[in-house]
C-alpha positions as CSV (number, residue, x, y, z in Angstrom):
1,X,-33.8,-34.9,6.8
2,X,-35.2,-38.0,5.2
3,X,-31.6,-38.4,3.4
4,X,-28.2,-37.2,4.0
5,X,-25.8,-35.8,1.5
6,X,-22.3,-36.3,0.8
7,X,-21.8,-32.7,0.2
8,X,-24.4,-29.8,-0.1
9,X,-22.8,-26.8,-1.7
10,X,-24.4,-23.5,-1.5
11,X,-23.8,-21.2,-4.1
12,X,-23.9,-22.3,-8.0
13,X,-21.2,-20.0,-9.4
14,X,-17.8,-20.0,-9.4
15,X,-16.1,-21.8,-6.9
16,X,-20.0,-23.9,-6.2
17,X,-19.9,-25.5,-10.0
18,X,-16.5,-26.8,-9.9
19,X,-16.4,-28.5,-6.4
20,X,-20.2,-30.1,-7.4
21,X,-18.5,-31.4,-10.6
22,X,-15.5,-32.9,-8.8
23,X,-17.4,-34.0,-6.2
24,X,-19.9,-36.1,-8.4
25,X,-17.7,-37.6,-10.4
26,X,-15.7,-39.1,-7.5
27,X,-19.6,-40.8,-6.9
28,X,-20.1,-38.9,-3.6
29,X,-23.6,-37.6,-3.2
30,X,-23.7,-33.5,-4.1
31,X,-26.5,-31.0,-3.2
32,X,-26.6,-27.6,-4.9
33,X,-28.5,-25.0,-3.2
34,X,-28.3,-21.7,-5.1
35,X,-30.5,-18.1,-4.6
36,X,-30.6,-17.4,-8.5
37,X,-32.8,-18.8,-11.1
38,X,-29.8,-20.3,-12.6
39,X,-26.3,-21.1,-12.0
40,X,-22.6,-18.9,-12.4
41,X,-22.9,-16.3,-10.3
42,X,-20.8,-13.5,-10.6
43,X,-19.6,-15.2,-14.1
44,X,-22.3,-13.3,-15.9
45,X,-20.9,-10.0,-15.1
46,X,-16.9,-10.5,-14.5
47,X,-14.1,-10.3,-17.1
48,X,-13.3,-13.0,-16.9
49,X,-9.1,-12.6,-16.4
50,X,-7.7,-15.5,-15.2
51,X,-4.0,-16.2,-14.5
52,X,-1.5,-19.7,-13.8
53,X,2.0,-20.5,-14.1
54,X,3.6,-23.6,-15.3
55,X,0.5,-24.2,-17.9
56,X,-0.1,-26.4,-20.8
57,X,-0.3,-23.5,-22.9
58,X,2.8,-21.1,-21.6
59,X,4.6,-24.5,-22.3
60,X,3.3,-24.6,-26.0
61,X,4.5,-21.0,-26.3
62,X,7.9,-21.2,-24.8
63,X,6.9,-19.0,-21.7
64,X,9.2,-20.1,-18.6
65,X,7.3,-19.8,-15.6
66,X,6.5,-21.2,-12.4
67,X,4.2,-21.2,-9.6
68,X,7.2,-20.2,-7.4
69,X,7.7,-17.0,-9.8
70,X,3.7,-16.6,-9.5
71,X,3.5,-16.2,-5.8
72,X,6.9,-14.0,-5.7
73,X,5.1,-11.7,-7.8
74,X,1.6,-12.1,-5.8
75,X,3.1,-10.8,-2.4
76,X,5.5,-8.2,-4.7
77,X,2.3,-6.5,-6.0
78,X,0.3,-6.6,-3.1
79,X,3.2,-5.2,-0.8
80,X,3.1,-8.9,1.3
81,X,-0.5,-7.9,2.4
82,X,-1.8,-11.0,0.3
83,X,-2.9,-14.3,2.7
84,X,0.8,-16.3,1.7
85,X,-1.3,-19.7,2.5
86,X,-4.3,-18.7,0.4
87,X,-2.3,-17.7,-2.3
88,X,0.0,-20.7,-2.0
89,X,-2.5,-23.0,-2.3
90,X,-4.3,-21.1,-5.2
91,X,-1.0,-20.8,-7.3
92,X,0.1,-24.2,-6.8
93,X,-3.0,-25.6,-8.5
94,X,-4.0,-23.0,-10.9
95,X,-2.2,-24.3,-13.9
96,X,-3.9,-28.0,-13.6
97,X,-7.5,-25.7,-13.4
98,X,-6.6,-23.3,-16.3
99,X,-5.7,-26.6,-18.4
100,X,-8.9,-28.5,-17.5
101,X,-11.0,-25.0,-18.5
102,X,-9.4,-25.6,-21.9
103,X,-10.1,-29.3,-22.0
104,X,-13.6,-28.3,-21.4
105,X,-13.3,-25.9,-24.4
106,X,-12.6,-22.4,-23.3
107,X,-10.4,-20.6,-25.6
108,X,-8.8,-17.5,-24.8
109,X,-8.1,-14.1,-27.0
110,X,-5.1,-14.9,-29.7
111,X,-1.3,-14.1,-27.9
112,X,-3.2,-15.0,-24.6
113,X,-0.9,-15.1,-22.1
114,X,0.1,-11.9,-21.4
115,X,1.1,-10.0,-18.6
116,X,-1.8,-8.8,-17.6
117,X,-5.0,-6.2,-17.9
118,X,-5.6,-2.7,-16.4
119,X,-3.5,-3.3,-13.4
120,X,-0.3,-3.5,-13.0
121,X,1.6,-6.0,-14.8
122,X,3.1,-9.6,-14.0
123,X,6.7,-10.2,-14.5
124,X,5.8,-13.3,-16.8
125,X,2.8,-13.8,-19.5
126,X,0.2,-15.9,-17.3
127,X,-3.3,-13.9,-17.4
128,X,-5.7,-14.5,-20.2
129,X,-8.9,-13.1,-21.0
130,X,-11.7,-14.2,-23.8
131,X,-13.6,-12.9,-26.1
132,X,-16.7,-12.7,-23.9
133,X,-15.2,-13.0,-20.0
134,X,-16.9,-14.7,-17.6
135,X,-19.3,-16.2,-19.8
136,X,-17.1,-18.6,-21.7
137,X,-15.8,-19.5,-18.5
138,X,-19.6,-20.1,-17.6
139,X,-20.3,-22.0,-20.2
140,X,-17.4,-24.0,-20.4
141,X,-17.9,-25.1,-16.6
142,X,-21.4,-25.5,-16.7
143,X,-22.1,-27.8,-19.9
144,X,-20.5,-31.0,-17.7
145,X,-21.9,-29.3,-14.4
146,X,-25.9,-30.2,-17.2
147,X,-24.6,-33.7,-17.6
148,X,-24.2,-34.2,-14.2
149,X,-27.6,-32.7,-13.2
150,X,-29.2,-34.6,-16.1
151,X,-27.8,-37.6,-15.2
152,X,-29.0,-37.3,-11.2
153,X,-25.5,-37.3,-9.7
154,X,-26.1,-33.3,-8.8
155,X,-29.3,-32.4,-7.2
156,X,-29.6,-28.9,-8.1
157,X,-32.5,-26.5,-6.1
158,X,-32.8,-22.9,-8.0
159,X,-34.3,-19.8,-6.2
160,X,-33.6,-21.4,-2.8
161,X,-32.0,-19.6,-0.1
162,X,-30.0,-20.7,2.4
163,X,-30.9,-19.5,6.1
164,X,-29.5,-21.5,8.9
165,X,-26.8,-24.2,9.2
166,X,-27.8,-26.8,11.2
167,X,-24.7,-27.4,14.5
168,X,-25.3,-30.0,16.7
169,X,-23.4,-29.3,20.8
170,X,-20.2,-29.7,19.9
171,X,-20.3,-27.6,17.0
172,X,-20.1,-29.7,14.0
173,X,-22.3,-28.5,10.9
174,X,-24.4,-31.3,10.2
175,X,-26.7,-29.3,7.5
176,X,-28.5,-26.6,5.8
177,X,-31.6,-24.9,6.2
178,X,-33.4,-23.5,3.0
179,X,-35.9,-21.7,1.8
180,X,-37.4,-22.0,-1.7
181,X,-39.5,-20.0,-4.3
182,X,-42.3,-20.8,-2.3
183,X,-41.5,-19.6,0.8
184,X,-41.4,-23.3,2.6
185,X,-38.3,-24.5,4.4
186,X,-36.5,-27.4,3.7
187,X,-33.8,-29.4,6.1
188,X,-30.7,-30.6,4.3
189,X,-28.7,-33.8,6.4
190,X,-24.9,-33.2,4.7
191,X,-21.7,-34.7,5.9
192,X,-19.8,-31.7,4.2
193,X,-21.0,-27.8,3.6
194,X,-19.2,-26.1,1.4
195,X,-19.9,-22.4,1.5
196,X,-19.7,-20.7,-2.0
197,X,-22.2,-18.0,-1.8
198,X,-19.8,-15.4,-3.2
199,X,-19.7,-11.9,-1.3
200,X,-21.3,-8.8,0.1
201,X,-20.8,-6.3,-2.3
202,X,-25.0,-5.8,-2.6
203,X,-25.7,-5.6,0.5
204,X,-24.9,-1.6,1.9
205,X,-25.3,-2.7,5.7
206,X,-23.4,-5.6,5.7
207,X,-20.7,-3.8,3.4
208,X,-20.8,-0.9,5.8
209,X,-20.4,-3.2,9.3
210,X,-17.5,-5.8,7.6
211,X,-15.6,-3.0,5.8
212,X,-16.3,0.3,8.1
213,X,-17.1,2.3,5.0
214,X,-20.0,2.6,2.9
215,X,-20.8,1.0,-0.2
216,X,-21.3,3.9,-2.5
217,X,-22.3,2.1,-6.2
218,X,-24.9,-0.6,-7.1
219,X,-23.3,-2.8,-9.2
220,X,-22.1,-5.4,-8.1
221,X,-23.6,-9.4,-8.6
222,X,-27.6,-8.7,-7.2
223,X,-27.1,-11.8,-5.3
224,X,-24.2,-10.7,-3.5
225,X,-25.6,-10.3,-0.7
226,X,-23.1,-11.9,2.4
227,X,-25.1,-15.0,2.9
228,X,-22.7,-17.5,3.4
229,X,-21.0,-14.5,5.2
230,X,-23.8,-14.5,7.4
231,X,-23.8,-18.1,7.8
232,X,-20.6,-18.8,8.1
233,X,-20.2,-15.7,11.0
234,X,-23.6,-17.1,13.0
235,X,-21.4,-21.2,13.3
236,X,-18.4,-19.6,14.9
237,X,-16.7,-18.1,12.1
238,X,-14.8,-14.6,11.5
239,X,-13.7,-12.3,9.0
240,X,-10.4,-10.9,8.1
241,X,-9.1,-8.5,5.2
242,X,-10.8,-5.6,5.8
243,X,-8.1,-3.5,6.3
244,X,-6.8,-4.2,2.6
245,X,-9.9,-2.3,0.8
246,X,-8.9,-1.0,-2.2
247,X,-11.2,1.1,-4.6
248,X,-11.2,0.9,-8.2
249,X,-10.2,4.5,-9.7
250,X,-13.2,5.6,-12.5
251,X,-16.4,4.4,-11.8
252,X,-18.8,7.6,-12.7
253,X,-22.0,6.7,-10.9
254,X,-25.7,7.8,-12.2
255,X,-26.7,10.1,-9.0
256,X,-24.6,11.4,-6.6
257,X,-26.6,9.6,-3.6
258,X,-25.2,6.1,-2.1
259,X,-25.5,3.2,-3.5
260,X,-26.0,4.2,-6.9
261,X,-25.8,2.4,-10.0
262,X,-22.8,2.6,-12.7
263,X,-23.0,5.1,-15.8
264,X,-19.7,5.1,-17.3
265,X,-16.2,4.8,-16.2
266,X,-13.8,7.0,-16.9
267,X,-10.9,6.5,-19.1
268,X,-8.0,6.8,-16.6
269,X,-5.8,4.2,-17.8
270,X,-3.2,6.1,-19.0
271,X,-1.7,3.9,-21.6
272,X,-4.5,4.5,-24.5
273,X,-5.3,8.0,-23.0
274,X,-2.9,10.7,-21.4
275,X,-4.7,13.2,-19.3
276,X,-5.6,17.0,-20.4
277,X,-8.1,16.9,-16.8
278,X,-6.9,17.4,-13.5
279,X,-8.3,15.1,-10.8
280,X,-9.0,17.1,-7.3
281,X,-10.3,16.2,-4.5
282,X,-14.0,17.4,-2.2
283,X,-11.5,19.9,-1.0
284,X,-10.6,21.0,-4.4
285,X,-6.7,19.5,-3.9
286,X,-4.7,17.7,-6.3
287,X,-3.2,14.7,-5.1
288,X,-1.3,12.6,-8.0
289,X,0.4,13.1,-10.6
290,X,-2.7,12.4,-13.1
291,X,0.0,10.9,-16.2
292,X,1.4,8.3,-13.4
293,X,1.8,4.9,-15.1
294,X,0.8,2.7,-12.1
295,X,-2.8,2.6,-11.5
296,X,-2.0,1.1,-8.3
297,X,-0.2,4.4,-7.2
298,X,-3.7,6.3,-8.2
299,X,-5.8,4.0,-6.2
300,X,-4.0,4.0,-3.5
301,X,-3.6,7.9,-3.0
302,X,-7.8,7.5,-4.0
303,X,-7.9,5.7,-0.6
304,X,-6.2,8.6,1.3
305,X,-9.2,11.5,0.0
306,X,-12.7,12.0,1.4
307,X,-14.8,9.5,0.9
308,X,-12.3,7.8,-1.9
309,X,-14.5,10.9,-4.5
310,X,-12.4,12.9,-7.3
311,X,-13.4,15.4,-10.0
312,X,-12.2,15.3,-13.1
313,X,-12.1,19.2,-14.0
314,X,-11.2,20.7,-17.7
315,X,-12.2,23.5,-20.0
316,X,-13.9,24.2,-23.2
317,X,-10.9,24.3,-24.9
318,X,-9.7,20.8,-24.0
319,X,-12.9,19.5,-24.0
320,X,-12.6,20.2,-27.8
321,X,-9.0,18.9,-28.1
322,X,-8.9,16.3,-26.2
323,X,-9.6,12.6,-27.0
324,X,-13.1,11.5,-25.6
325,X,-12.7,10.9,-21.5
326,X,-14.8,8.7,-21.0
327,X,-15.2,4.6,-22.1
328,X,-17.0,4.1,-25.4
329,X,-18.6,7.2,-25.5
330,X,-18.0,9.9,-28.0
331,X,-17.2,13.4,-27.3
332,X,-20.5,14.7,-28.4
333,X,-22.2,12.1,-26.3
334,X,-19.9,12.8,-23.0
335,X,-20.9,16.6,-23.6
336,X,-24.6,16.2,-23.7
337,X,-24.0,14.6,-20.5
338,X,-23.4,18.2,-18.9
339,X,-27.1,18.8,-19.3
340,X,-28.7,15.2,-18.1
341,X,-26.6,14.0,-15.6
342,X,-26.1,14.7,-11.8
343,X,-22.7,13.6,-11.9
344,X,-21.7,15.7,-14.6
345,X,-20.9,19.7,-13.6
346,X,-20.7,22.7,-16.0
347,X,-20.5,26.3,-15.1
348,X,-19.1,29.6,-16.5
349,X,-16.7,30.5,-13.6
350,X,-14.5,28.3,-11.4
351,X,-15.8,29.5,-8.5
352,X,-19.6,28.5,-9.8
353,X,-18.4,25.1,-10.9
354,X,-17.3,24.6,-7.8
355,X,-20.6,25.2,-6.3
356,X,-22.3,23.4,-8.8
357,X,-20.0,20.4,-8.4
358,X,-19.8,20.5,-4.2
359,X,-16.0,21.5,-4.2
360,X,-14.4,23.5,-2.2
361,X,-14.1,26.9,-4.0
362,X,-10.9,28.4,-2.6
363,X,-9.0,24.7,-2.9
364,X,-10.4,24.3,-6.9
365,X,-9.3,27.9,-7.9
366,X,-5.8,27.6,-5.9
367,X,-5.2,23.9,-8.4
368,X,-6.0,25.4,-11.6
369,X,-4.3,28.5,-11.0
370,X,-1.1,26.3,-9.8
371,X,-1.8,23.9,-12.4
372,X,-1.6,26.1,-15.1
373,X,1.2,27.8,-13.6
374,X,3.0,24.7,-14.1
375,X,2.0,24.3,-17.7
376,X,3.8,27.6,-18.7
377,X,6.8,26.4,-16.3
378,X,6.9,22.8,-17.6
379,X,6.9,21.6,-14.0
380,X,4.3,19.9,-12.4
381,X,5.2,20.1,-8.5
382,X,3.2,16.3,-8.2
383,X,5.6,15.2,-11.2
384,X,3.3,15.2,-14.3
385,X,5.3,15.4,-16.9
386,X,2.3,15.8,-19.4
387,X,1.1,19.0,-19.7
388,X,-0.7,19.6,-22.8
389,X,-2.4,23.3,-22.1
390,X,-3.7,25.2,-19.0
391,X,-7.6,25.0,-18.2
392,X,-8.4,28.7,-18.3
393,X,-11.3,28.7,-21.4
394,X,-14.7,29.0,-19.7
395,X,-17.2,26.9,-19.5
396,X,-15.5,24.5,-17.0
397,X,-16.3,21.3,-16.6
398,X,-16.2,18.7,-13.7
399,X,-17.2,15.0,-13.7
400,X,-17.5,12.9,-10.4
401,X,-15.6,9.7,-10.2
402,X,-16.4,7.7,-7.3
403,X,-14.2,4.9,-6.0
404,X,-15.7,2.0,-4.9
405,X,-15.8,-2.1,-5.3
406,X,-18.3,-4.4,-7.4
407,X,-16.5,-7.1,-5.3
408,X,-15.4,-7.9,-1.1
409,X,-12.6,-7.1,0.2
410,X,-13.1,-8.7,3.7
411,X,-14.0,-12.6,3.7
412,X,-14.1,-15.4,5.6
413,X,-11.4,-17.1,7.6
414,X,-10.1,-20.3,6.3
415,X,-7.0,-22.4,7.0
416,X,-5.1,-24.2,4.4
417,X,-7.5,-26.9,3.7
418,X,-10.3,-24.4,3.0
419,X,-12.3,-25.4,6.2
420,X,-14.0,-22.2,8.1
421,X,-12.1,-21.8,11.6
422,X,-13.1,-19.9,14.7
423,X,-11.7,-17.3,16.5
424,X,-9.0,-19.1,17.8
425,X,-8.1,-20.4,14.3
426,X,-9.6,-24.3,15.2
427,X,-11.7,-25.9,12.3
428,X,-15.4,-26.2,12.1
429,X,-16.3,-29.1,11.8
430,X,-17.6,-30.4,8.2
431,X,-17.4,-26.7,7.2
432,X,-15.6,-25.1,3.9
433,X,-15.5,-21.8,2.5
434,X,-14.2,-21.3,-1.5
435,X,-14.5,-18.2,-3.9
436,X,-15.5,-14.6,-3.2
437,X,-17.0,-15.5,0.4
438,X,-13.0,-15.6,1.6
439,X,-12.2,-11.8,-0.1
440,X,-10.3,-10.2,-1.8
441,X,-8.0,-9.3,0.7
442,X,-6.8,-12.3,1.1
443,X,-6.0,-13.6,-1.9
444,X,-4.3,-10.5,-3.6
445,X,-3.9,-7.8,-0.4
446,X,-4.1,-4.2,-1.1
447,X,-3.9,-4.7,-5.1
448,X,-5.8,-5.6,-7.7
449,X,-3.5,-9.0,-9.1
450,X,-5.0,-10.2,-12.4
451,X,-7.0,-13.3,-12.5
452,X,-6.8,-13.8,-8.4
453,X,-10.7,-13.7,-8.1
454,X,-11.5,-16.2,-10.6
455,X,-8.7,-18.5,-10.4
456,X,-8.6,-19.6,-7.0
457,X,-12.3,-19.5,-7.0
458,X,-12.3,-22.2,-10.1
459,X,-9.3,-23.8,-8.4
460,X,-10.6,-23.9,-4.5
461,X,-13.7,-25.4,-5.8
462,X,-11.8,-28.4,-7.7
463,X,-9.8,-29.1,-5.0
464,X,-12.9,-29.6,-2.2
465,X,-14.2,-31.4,-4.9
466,X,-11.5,-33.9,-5.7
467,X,-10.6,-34.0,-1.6
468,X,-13.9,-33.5,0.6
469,X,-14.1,-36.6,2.6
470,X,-17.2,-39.0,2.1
């Protein structure tokens, strides 16, 4: 406690880099504690999408947008579940981030805006992507992040944890508590903490307590593991958005035990690949129309089946026909599968696949036989309107899709100046949350809304940056 800092950030990634940045250049005096051996967090894995209205580049292309239209169709996708002050905030200052990332030298794919990626679409052409995600985004935010470090205006501290806030009576966070590489704690004096720690989605029992589910895949960030959560929980702080989980529909996972890691995913989208399969559930029940263009309506009726688990069950014959199911493999390699992996079912009967597979035997025979029913009808009772052949040409086949989240859903309550309030919504003093630590939830609901991950994390960080008080 020999000194005292300006502002000690915890958590180098996202939302971390951009407030240290901001923060230094305004002269204030900026501490970076991160867990990893080296800075961007979640950047090294994420896509990267990012989305703004009103930018320097929609203008350059003639695309009329606003961050008025931007939030209208934030709370329009997420059915008005979306935080409207979060999002507020995060739209009305995305454009100014999305134009400084391109100062800095990120470039996006060519036609970039569009509407959007794998989800369902904007109304105007405002999410980009690049040719490598997260990690031109990394790069771009962490060459003047370098200079900063270099130049001793960041103090940056690698492989140290953070444990403990320091509070003083009434409250006020005065601090940090760390541990480093070598196991020896260190006490931080800051006027400011900013909590940028990201979320939760690698740690099973946090998941499980915050989100009242459990967390059935392994990959998400390795250092996601709730610690600003934790922190910001243990100074008085709460968490809110649980109730707007939503799973992503595809993952195949490598075993069928919890918390297992990714294999494949699934190709589900729909656009690039119409179904042959059927999708059942545990209890061998169909319950979407698998050719429905909204991946939003498929995730949500996910939600609704036992433990958020679907097979996707074909035959021989359409396992020759079809195009491959599942993402960047071939068919010969998704077929070899059958014989290697847990996850993946063959048997010569319906009935036996459905042992094989754990599915209920009388629901699984009832779907094909009503499925295939409908393909010599030409109606689907669920709506499908694709219905290339029925699945009656043993072997069957049955691959296991879990739904689940590499991200949080649930995050920390914040008011609309990003500092961590209590439980009867009053400010902690000299505490801010930004980035995946406040959830998903809240800044795009019960959707997936393109770019609202990154975005406000880049933009939430600028804007403590540019406004934390010396």
């Amino acid at each position: 406690m020999a000194e005292t800092w300006d502002v000690a950030v915890v958590g180098g990634g996202t939302a971390g880099i951009p407030c240290a940045i901001f923060a230094a250049q305004r002269g204030l005096r900026v501490l970076v504690l991160e867990h990893a051996p080296q800075v961007g967090g979640t950047l090294h894995y994420s896509a990267g999408q990012m989305s703004a209205a009103g930018t320097r580049r929609q203008h350059e292309m003639g695309i009329v947008d606003s961050p008025a239209r931007h939030f209208a169709d934030i709370m329009r996708l997420s059915g008005n579940t979306a935080d409207p002050v979060l999002v507020r905030l995060a739209v009305d200052h995305a454009a100014a981030t999305l134009d400084w990332i391109e100062e800095l030298g990120y470039r996006p794919l060519g036609g970039h805006p569009i509407t959007g990626l794998a989800h369902e679409p904007y109304d105007a052409r405002r999410s980009l992507v690049s040719a490598e995600g997260g990690l031109d985004i990394r790069r771009s935010i962490v060459a003047p992040f370098d200079d900063l470090v270099a130049a001793g205006r960041i103090a940056l501290h690698l492989d140290t944890e953070a444990e403990e806030l320091c509070q003083d009576a009434d409250g006020a966070i005065r601090g940090v508590i760390a541990r480093d590489r070598s196991g020896t704690r260190h006490r931080y004096a800051a006027r400011n903490v900013v909590l940028a720690t990201g979320g939760f989605a690698s740690n099973p029992l946090l998941f499980e307590e915050l989100m009242g589910r459990p967390q059935f895949s392994a990959f998400a960030y390795p250092y996601a593991q709730g610690t600003g959560t934790k922190l910001a929980r243990a100074a008085g702080g709460w968490v809110r958005g649980a109730d707007n989980y939503l799973c992503q529909f595809g993952p195949i996972l490598e075993t069928e035990e919890r918390s297992a890691r990714l294999l494949a995913w699934a190709d589900v989208g729909v656009t690039d690949r119409l179904p042959w399969e059927i999708y059942v559930n545990s209890r061998g029940a169909r319950f979407v129309a698998e050719d429905t263009p909204s991946i939003h309506t498929r995730e949500t009726a996910l939600l609704a089946q036992p433990d958020c688990r679907f097979w996707i069950v074909f035959d021989e014959s359409i396992a020759r026909k079809s195009p491959p199911l599942v993402v960047g493999w071939s068919a010969a390699k998704t077929m070899a599968a059958f014989a290697t992996q847990p996850t993946f079912h063959r048997a010569g009967s319906a009935d036996a696949l459905a042992a094989k597979a754990g599915i209920e035997r009388s629901g699984l025979t009832a779907s094909i036989s009503d499925y295939n029913s409908a393909v010599a009808a030409g109606h689907d009772a669920l709506g499908r309107r694709f219905l290339p052949e029925p699945i009656a040409h043993p072997p069957f086949y049955a691959i296991r899709c879990q739904g689940t989240s590499a991200g949080s859903c649930a995050g920390i309550a914040v008011g609309k100046e990003l500092r961590v309030i209590d439980a009867e919504n009053e400010p902690i003093p000299n505490l801010f949350a930004a980035g995946e630590i406040l959830g998903s939830g809240q800044l795009m609901g019960q959707a997936f809304c393109g770019g609202m991950m990154v975005t406000p994390a880049l933009t939430f960080g600028r804007i403590l940056g540019q406004e934390i008080l010396q």
